[in-house]
Backbone as a chain_set.jsonl record, in Angstrom:
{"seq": "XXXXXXXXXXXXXXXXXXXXXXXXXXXXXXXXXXXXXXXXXXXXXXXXXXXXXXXXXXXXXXXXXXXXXXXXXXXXXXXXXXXXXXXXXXXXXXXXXXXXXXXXXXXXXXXXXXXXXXXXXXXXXXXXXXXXXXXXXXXXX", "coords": {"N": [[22.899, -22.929, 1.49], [19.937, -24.552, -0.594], [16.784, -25.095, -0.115], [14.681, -27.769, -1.126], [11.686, -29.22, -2.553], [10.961, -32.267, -1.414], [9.94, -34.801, -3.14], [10.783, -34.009, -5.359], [13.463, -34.936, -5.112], [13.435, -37.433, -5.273], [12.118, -38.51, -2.944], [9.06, -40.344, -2.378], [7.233, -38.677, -1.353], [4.599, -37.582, -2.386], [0.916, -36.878, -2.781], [0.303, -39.535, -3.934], [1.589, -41.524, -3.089], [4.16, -41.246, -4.978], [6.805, -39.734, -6.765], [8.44, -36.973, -7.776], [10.806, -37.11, -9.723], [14.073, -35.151, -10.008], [17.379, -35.179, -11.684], [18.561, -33.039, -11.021], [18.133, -31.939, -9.422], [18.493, -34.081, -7.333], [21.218, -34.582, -7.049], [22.273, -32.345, -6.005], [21.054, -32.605, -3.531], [22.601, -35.505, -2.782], [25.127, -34.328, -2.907], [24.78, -32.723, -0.697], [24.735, -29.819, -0.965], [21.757, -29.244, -1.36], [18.792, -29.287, 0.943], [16.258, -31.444, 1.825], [12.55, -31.45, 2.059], [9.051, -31.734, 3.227], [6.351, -30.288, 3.344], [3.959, -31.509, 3.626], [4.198, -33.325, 4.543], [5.745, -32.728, 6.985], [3.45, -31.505, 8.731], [1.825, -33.487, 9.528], [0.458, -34.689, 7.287], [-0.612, -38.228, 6.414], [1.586, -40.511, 3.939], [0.504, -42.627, 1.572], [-2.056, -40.114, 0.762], [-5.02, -38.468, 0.229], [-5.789, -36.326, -2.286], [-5.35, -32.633, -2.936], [-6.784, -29.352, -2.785], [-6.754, -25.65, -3.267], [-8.885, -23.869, -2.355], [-10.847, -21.013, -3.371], [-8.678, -19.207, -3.695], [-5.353, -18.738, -3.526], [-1.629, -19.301, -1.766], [-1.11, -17.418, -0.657], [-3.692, -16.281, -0.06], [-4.893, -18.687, 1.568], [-3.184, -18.093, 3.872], [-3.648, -15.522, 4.744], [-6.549, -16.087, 5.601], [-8.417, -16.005, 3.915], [-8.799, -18.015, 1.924], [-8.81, -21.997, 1.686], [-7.873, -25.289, 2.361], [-8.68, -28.25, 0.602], [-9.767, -31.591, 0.668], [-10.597, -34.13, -1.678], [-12.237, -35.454, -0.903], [-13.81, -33.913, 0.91], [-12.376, -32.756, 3.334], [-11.134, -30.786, 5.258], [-7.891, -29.739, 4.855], [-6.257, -27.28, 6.024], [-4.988, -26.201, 8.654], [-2.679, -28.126, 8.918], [-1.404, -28.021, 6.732], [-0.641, -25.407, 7.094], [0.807, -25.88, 9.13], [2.582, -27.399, 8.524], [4.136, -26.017, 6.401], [5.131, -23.91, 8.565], [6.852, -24.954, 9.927], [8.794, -25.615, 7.67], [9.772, -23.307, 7.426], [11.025, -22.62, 9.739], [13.021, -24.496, 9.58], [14.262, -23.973, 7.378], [15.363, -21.518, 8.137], [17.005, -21.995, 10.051], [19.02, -23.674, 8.79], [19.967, -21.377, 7.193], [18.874, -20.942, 5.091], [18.095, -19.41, 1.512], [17.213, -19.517, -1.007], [14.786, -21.374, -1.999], [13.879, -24.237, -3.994], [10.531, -25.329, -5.518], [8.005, -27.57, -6.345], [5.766, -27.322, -8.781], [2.346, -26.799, -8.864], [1.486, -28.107, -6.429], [-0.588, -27.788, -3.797], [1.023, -27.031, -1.47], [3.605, -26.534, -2.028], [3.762, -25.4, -4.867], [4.5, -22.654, -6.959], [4.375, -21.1, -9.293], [1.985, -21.942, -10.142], [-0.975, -24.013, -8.995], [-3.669, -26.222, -8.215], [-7.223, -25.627, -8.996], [-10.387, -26.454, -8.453], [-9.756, -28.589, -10.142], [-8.405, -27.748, -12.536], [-4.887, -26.143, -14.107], [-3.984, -23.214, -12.644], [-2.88, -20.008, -12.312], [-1.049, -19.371, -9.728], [0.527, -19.549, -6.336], [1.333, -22.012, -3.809], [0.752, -22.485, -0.464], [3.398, -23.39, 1.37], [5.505, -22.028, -0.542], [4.107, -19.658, -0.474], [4.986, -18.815, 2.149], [7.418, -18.839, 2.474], [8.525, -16.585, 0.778], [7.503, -14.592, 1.727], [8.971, -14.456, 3.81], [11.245, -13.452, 2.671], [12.587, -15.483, 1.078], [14.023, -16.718, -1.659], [12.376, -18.242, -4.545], [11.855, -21.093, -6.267], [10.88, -22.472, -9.615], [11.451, -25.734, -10.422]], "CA": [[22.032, -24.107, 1.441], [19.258, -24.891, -0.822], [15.983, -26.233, 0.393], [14.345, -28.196, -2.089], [10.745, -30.352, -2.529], [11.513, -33.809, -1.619], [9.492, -35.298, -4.296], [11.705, -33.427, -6.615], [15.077, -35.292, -4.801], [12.908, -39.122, -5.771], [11.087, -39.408, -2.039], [8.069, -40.791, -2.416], [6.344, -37.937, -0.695], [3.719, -36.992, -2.946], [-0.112, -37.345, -2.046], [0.175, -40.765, -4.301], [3.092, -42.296, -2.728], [5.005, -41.305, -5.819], [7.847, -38.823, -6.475], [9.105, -36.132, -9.066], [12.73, -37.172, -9.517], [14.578, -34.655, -10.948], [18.343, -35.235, -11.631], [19.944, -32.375, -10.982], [17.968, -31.719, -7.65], [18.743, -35.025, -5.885], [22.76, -34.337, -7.369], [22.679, -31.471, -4.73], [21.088, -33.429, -1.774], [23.752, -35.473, -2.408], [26.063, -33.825, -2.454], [24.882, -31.59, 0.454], [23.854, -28.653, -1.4], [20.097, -28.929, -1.008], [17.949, -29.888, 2.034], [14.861, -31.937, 1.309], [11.4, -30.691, 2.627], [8.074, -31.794, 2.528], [5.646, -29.33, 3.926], [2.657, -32.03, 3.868], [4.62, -34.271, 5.879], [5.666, -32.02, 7.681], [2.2, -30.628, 9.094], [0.9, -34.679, 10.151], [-0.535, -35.655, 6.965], [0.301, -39.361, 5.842], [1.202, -40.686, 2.651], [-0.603, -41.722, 0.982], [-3.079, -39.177, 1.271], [-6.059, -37.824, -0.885], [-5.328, -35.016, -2.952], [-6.263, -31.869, -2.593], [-6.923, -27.915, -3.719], [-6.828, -24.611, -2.696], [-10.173, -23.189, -2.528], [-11.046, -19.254, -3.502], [-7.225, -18.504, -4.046], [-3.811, -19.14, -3.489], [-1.94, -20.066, -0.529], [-1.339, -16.082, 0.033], [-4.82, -16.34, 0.739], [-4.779, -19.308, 2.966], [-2.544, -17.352, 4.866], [-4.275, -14.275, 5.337], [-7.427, -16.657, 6.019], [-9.188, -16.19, 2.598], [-8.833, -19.547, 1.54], [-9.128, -23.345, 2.617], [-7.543, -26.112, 1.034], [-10.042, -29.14, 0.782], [-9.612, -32.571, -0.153], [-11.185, -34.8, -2.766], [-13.543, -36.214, -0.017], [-14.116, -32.406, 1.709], [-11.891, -32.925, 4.207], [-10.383, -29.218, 4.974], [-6.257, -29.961, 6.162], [-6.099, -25.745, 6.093], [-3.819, -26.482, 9.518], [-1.86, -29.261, 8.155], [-0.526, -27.621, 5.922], [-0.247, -24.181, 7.43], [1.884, -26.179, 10.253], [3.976, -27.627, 7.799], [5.029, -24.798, 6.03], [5.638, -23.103, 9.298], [8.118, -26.263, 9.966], [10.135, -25.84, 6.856], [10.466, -21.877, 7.312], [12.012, -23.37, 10.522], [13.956, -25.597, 9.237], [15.059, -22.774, 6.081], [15.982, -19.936, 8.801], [18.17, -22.754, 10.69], [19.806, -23.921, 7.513], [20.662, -19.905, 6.275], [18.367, -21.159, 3.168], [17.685, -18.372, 1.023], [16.521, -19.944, -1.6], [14.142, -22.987, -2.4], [13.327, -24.712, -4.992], [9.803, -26.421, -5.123], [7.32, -28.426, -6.954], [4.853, -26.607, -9.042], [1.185, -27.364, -8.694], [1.084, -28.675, -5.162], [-1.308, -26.563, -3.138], [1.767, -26.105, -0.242], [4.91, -26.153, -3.171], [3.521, -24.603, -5.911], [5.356, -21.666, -7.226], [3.501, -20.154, -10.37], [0.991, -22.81, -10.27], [-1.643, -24.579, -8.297], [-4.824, -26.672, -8.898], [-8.299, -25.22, -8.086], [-11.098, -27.197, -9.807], [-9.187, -29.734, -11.11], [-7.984, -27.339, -13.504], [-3.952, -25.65, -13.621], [-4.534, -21.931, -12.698], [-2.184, -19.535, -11.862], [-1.532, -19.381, -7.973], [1.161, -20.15, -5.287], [0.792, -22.665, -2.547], [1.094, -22.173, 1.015], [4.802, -23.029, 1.818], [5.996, -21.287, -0.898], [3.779, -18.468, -0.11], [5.471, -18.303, 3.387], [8.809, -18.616, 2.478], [8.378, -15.67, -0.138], [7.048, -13.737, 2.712], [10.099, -14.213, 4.543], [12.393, -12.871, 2.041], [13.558, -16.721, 0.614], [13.702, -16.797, -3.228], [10.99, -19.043, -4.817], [12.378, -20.848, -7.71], [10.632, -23.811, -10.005], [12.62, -27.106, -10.993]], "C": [[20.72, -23.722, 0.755], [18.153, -25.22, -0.662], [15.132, -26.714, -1.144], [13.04, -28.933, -1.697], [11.5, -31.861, -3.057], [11.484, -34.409, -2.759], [10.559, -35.386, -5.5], [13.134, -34.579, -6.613], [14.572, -36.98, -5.066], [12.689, -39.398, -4.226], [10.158, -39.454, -2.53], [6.512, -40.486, -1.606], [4.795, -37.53, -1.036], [2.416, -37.983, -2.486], [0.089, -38.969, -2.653], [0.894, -41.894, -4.03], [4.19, -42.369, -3.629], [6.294, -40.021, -5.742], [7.565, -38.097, -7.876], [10.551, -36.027, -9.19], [13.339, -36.066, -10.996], [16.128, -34.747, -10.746], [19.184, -34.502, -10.597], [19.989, -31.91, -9.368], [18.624, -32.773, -6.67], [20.252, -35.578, -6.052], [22.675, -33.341, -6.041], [22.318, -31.679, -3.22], [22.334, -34.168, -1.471], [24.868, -35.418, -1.888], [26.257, -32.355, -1.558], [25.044, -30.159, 0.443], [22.775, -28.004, -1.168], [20.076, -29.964, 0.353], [16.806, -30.436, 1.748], [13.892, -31.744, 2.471], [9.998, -31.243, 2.611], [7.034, -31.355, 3.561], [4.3, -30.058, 4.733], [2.899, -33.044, 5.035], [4.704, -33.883, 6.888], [4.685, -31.749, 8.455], [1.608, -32.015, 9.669], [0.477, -35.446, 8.709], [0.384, -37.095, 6.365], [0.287, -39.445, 4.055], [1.379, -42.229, 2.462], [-1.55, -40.773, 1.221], [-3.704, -38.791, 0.189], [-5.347, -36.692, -1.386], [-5.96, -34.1, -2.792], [-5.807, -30.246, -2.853], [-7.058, -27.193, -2.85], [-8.228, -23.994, -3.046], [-10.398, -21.843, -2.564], [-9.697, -18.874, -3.239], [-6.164, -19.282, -4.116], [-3.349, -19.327, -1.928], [-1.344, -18.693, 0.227], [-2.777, -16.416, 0.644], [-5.415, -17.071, 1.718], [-4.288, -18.384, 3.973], [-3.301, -16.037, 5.788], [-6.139, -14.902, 5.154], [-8.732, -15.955, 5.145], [-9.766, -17.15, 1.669], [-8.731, -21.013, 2.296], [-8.271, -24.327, 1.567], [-8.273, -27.561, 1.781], [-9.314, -30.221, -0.016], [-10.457, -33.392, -0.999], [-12.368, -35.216, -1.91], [-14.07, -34.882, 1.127], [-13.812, -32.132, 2.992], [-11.141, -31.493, 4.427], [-8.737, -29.4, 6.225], [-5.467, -28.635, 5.706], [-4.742, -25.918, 6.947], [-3.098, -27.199, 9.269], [-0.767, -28.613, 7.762], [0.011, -26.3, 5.988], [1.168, -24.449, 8.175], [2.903, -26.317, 9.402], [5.014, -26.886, 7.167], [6.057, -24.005, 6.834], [7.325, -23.828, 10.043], [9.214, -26.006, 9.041], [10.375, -24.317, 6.448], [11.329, -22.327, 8.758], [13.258, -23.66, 10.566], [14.901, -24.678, 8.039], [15.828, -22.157, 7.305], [17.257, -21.002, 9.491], [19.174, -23.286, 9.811], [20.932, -22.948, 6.974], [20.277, -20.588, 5.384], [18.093, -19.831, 2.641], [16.907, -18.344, 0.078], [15.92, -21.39, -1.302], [13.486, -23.039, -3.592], [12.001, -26.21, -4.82], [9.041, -27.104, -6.039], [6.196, -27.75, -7.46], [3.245, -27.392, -8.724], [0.617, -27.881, -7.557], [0.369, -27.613, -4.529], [-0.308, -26.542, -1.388], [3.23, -25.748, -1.24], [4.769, -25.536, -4.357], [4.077, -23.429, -6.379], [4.781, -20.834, -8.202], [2.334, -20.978, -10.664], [-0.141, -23.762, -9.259], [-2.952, -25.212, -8.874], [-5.96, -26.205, -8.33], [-9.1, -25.743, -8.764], [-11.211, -27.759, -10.372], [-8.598, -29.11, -12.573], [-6.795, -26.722, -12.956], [-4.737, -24.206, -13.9], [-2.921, -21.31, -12.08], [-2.02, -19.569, -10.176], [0.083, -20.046, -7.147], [1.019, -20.982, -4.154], [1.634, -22.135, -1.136], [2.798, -22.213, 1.4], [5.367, -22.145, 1.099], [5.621, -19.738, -0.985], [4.494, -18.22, 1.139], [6.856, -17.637, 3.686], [9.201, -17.665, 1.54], [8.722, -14.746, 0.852], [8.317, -13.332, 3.544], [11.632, -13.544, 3.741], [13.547, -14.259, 1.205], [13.139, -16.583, -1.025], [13.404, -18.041, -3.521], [11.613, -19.641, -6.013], [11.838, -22.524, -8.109], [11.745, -24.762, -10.314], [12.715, -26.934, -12.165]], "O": [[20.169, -22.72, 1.212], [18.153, -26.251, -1.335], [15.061, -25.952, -2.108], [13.057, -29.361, -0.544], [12.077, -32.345, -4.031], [12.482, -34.642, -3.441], [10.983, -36.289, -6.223], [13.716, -34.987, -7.618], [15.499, -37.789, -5.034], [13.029, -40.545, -3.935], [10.024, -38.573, -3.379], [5.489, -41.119, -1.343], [3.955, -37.228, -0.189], [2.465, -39.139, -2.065], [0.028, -39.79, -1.739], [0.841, -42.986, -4.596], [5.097, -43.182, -3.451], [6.595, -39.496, -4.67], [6.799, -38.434, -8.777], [11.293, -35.105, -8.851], [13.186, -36.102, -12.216], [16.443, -34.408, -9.605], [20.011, -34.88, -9.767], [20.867, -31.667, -8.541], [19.135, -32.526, -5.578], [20.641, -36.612, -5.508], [23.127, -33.819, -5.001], [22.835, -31.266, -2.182], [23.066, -33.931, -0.51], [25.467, -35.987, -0.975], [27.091, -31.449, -1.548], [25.36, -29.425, 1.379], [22.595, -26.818, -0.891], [20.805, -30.888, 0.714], [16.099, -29.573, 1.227], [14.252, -31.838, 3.645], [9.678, -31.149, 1.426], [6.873, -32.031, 4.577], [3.736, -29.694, 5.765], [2.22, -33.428, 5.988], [4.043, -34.321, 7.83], [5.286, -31.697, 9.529], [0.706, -31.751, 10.464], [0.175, -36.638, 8.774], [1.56, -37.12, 6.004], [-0.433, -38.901, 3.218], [2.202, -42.925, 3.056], [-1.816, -40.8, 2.422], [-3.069, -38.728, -0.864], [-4.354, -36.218, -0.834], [-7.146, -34.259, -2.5], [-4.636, -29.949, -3.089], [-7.398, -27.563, -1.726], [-8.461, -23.68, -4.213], [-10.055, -21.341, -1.493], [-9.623, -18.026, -2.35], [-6.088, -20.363, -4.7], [-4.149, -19.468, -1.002], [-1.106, -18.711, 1.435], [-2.884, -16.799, 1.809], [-6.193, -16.621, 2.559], [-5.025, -17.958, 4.861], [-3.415, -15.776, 6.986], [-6.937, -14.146, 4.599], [-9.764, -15.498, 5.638], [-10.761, -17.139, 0.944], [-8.569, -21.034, 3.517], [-8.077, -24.166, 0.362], [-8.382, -27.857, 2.971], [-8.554, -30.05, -0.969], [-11.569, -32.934, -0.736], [-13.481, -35.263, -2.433], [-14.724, -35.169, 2.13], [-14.539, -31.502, 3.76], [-10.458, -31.172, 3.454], [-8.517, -29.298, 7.431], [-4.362, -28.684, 5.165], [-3.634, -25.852, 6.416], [-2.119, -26.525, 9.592], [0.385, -28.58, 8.193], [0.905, -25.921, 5.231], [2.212, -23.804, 8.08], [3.922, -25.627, 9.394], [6.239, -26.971, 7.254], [7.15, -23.562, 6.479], [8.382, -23.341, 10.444], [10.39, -26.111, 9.392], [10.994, -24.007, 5.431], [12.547, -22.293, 8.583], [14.226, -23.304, 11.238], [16.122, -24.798, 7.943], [17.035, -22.395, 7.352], [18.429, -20.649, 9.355], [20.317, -23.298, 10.269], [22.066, -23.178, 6.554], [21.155, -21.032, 4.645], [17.811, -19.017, 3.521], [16.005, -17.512, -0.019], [16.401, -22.28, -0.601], [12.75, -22.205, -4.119], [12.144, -27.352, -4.383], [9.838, -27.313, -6.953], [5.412, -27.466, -6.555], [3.203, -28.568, -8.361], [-0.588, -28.132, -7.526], [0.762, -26.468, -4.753], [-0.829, -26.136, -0.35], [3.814, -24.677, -1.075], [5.791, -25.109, -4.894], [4.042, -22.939, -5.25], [4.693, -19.657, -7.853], [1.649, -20.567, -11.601], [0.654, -24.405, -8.573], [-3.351, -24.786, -9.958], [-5.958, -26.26, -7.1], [-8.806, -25.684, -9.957], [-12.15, -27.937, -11.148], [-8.376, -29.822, -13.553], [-6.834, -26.495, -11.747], [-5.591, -23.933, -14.744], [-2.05, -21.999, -11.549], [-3.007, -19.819, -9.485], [0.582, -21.076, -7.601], [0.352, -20.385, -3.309], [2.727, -21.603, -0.941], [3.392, -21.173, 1.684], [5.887, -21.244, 1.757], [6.352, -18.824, -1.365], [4.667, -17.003, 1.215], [7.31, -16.741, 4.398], [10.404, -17.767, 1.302], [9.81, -14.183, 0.967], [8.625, -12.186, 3.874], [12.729, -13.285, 4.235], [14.729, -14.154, 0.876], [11.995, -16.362, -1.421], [13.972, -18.973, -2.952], [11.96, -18.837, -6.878], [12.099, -23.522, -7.438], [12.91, -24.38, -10.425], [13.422, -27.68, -12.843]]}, "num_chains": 1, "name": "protein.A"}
């Protein structure tokens, strides 16, 4: 099993109430391949919801309590999104996921990318920093 960012499979998870539908991902929900995930949901927050960045790193550094992730209005949902993550390593280890595939740029799905600044920078977000950690392979759409 698979786990995958929802978004990716066409929910309507993302902070804007929109999605990232990608074909081939929401072929393997489906057909019961992949598991759909969404870390932010996961953790309490609603959507819609403000958007929002990783502050002074990545979401390694959330983790090891280096970083914050802040929203557009300076709202800091650090726990949010720590919980959530910790939800869909959960939800991976009960699965036997090994891999996931997530959503670049999100500051909890991010994979080689994240936003700090309003600019793309290199960087991982929080879930997929966790589920690294645990030995799950990290892989973009």
């Amino acid at each position: 099993m698979i786990i995958v960012s929802a978004c990716l499979a066409g929910f309507n998870c993302r902070y804007d109430c929109t999605n990232s539908y990608d074909k081939l991902i929401t072929e393997m929900v489906i057909n019961k391949k992949a598991f759909p995930i969404c870390p932010e949901q996961m953790g309490g927050l609603s959507t819609p919801r403000p958007s929002a960045e990783i502050k002074n790193g990545d979401g390694n550094d959330v983790l090891d309590e280096k970083a914050r992730i802040i929203t557009i209005y300076g709202d800091d949902i650090t726990a949010k999104i720590i919980k959530g993550s910790e939800e869909v390593l959960k939800l991976a280890k009960m699965l036997g996921a090994k891999e996931a595939v997530l959503k670049e740029k999100s500051p909890s799905c991010g994979v080689t990318m994240i936003y700090r600044n309003s600019e793309i920078v290199s960087g991982m977000g929080v879930c997929a920093a966790i589920l690294k950690r645990e030995g799950i392979e990290i892989l973009p759409p």
